[in-house]
Residue, then its C-alpha position, 0 to 999 in steps of 0.5 A: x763734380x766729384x771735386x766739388x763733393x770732395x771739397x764740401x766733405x772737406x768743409x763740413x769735416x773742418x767745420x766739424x771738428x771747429x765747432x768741436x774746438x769751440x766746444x771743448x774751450x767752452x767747456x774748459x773755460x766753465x770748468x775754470x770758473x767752477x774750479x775758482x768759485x770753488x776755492x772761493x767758496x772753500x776758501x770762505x769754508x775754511x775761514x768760518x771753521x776758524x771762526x767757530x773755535x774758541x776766540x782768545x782773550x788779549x788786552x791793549x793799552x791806553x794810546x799816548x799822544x806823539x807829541x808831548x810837547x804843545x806847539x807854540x800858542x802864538x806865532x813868532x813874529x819876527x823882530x830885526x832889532x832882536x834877530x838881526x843879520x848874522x852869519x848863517x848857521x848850519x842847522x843840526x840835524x838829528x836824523x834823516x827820515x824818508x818816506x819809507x822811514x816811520x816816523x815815531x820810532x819812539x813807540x814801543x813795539x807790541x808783541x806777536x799773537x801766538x797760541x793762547x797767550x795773552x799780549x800786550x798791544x802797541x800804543x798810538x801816539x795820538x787821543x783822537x776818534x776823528x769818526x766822533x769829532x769831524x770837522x763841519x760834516x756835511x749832512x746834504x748837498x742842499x745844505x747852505x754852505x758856511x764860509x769860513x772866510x768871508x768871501x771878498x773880491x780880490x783886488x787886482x794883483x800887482x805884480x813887485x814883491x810885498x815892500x814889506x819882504x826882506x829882499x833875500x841877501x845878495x851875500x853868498x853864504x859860507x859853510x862852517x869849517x867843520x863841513x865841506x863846502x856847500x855842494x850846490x852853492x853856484x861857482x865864484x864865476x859870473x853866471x846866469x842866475x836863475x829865472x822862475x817860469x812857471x807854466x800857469x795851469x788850466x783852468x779845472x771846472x769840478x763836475x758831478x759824477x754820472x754813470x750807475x753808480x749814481x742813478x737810483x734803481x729799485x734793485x739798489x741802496x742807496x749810500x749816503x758817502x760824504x755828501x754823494x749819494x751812490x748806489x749799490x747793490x742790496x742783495x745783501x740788505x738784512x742778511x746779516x744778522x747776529x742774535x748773540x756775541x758767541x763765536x757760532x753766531x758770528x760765524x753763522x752771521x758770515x756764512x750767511x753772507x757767503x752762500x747769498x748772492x753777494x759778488x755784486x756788491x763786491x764789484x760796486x765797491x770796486x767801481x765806487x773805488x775807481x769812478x770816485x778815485x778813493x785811496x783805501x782809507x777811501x774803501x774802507x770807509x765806504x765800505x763801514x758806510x754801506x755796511x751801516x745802511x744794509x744792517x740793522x745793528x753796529x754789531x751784524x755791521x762789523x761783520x759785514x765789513x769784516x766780510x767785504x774787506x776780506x772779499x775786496x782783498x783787505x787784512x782785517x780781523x773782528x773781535x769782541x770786547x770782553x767787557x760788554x756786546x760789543x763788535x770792534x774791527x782791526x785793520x792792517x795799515x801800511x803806515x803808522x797811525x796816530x790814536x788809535x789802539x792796535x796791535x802787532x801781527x806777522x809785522x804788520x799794525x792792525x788798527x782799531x779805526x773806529x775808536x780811541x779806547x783801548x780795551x781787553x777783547x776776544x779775537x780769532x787768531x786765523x786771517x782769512x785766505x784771501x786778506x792779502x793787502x794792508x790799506x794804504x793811507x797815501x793819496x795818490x789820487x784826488x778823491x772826486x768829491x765836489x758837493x757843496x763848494x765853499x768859497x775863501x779869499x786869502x790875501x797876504x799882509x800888504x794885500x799885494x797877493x790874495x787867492x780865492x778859492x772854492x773848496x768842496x765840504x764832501x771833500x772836507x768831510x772826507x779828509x775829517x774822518x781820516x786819522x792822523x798819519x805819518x806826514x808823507x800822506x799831507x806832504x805827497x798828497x795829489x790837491x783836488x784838480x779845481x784848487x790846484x787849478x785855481x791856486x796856482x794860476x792865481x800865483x804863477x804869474x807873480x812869481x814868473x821871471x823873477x829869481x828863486x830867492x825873491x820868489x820863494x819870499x813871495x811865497x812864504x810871505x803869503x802863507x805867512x800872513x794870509x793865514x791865520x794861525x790857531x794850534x789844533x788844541x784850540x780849534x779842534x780840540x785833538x792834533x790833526x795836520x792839514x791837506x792842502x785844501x783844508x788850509x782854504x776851508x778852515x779859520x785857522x792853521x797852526x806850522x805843520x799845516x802852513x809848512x805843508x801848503x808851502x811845500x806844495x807850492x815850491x815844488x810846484x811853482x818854482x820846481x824846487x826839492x823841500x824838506x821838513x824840519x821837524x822839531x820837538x813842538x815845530x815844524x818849519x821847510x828848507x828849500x834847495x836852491x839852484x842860485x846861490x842863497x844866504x840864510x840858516x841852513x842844513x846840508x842834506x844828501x850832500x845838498x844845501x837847503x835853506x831854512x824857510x819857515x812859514x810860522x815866522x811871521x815877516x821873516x825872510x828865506x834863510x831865517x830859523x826862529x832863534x829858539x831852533x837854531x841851537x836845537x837838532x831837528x828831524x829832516x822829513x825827506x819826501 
């Protein structure tokens, strides 16, 4: 009996002092909560402090294009009897740029904001507000899709390469003396050659995203976001409101938004991010559109997103021309970013997104303590946008290939309101799962067991001549590369475009490295092959890559235009 006494004395001490365990982490884990909302709220305190002081004055210039040079208004079409077979001709190179590499280093660079001394703003390189010239916005889902081609039904694909194709020469090319020889050019002894197979995709089926997020409920606003209506908090809805354009006004405006019950918005912005696969350009524009729908003005609008991107993380910084009421809002990019004024800061480019029209303006010099990352433009993920398929049929000349293929407007529009970016971002951009799906199962067969070299004519014997070619001046007025997808959407594509639907579709079919040549007023790709290939070339990383051009219309791998032989063009490395 006394055993038992002792033990459930034992057993009430132990549970005692585990209760008081419990309770002591409990309390500490409450007081580490309070501690952060603390700094969140001091951090906020701080930066409205900043934003009461005298705001300082700095001017921008007017943007430059970066190409100076117009492309070519028609095609070039091949003509054996005046570029006939010759010896191959190591292309020059001017030099070697990488991912890493920005691509204009031609512009100047703009000077860092200190104290209050005025400074001049780095210029872009293109005149384009891709906000007020979107191509075929979508207005809703229930909107009547407008093809841009006319939907055929293909015919049945056969399989021999179009007769129209020049057969890839069977010669192995030489290298000039001035070089070494060709590093992957295959040995003098008879080996296999090699043998495309390709493994033919499943088929993707798009669907419509489910969850919170797109459920209407009493307690959110809806966001009209390329088509997909989504649904956020509204507890900030009219918070945001500014009576004048002075400093204290401004700041008011944002502290207002601090002491409201503002972090469940924030985490919808987070979960829109993740559930729709949005890269950064992605948030931020969501976050310009939900920021529209809770504000009654633009200017209280610029605020806000001030607000939510610095809360989601993002460097920006507001500012105020000087020449009229008006709020503009600078964000730091980690790429280049053609047409749009911006300005140096800390090394980075803060870009003024919105517009194309430089300006003087006032500006708060300090960052907020949480603005830490820099958007980035890349996709590396598909945005799951699928309202409002439209469907295009693209053959080749012969009719010997032809793809059909349903593209999303939402998407479209998405990828319309981008701005144009160093070419990395189209190059390396992940294609929407139902395209990638479609294009390459329509295509792996016809190229499986065949050699690299009849393949890849295959290839650019398609993009050569099932597209139909227009410069970006023509269709639209300003200069815009295209993503993969869009080449399925719109009429016309001009030889970025085509060359980066080509890349897209070796280095996926046929499992081969490419580059870009990028000349003055063109671009073109060069292929490393594993057989041994004869053709213009430039030698690359010790490598050998043939010259495939997908805006020389009927001209064979290995074949530069005549007018770019002689010219030293940039190689793009991605």
């Amino acid at each position: 009996m006394k055993r038992f006494i002792l033990l459930a004395f034992c057993a009430t001490c132990c549970m005692g002092t585990q209760a008081q365990v419990v309770d002591d982490f409990d309390d500490f884990v409450n007081s580490e909560i309070a501690s952060f909302d603390k700094f969140i709220d001091d951090a906020n305190k701080q930066f409205i402090s900043f934003l009461r002081n005298p705001w300082k004055e700095f001017d921008s210039k007017k943007p430059v294009e970066k190409r100076v040079k117009p492309e070519p208004v028609k095609p070039v079409v091949y003509d054996e009897k005046k570029d006939p077979d010759t010896t191959p001709v190591e292309l020059t190179i001017e030099e070697i740029l990488g991912q890493s590499t920005k691509e204009s280093k031609q512009r100047p660079q703009g000077r860092v904001i200190d104290g209050g001394e005025k400074v001049t703003f780095d210029k872009p390189h293109k005149k384009v507000d891709n906000t007020n010239k979107r191509r075929q916005p979508v207005d809703t889902e229930s909107e009547k899709p407008q093809p841009v081609v006319k939907p055929e039904t293909p015919a049945p694909v056969p399989a021999p390469v179009p007769t129209s194709q020049p057969a890839a020469p069977a010669t192995k090319p030489s290298c000039p003396n001035a070089k070494p020889a060709c590093p992957n050019a295959q040995p003098t002894t008879p080996t296999t050659k090699p043998v495309v197979v390709p493994v033919t995709p499943p088929a993707v089926k798009p669907s419509a995203p489910t969850g919170e997020l797109f459920t209407a409920s009493s307690d959110k606003q809806m966001v009209n976001f390329c088509g997909q209506k989504v649904y956020v908090d509204k507890s900030l809805k009219g918070v945001c409101s500014i009576g004048n354009m002075r400093e204290n006004a401004i700041a008011d405006a944002y502290e207002a938004m601090c002491k409201a019950d503002y972090k469940a918005l924030v985490d919808d912005c987070r979960k829109v991010k993740k559930e729709l696969n949005l890269n950064d350009w992605g948030i931020f524009l969501f976050v310009r559109e939900a920021s529209k729908t809770l504000c009654t003005d633009e200017n209280a609008a610029v605020v806000m997103q001030q607000f939510l991107l610095n809360e989601l993380g993002y460097k920006s910084k507001m500012a105020r021309r000087a020449d009229r009421n008006q709020m503009l809002l600078f964000v730091a990019a980690d790429c280049q970013v053609y047409g749009h004024p911006y300005f140096t800061k800390d090394g980075l480019n803060y870009y003024n997104l919105t517009s194309n029209e430089s300006c003087q303006f006032y500006m708060c010099q300090e960052d907020s303590p949480k603005a830490k990352s820099k958007l980035n433009m890349q996709v590396n993920h598909a945005p799951a946008l699928n309202a409002g398929m439209v469907n295009s049929v693209h053959k080749n000349r012969s009719g010997s290939v032809a793809v059909s293929v349903d593209v999303p407007k939402s998407l479209m529009e998405f990828y319309g309101s981008m701005p144009q970016c160093d070419y990395s971002v189209y190059v390396n951009a992940e294609v929407n799962p139902s395209v990638a799906s479609k294009v390459l199962s329509t295509l792996a067969p016809l190229v499986n067991g065949k050699g690299e070299a009849e393949a890849a004519n295959l290839l650019i014997n398609f993009v050569q001549t099932g597209f139909q070619y227009a410069t970006d001046q023509e269709q639209f007025g300003y200069e815009k590369p295209f993503f993969v997808e869009e080449l399925f959407y719109y009429p016309y594509c001009d030889c970025e475009d085509r060359s980066v639907l080509y890349s897209y579709l070796v280095r996926n079919l046929l499992k081969l490295d490419v580059v870009l040549l990028d000349y003055p007023n063109h671009i073109a790709t060069a292929v490393c092959f594993n057989e041994n290939v004869s053709g213009d070339f430039v030698t690359v990383g010790g490598k050998k890559y043939v010259v495939c051009d997908p805006t020389y219309i009927g001209a064979s791998i290995g074949k530069a235009m005549p007018q770019f032989k002689n010219v030293a063009a940039k190689v793009l490395k991605y």
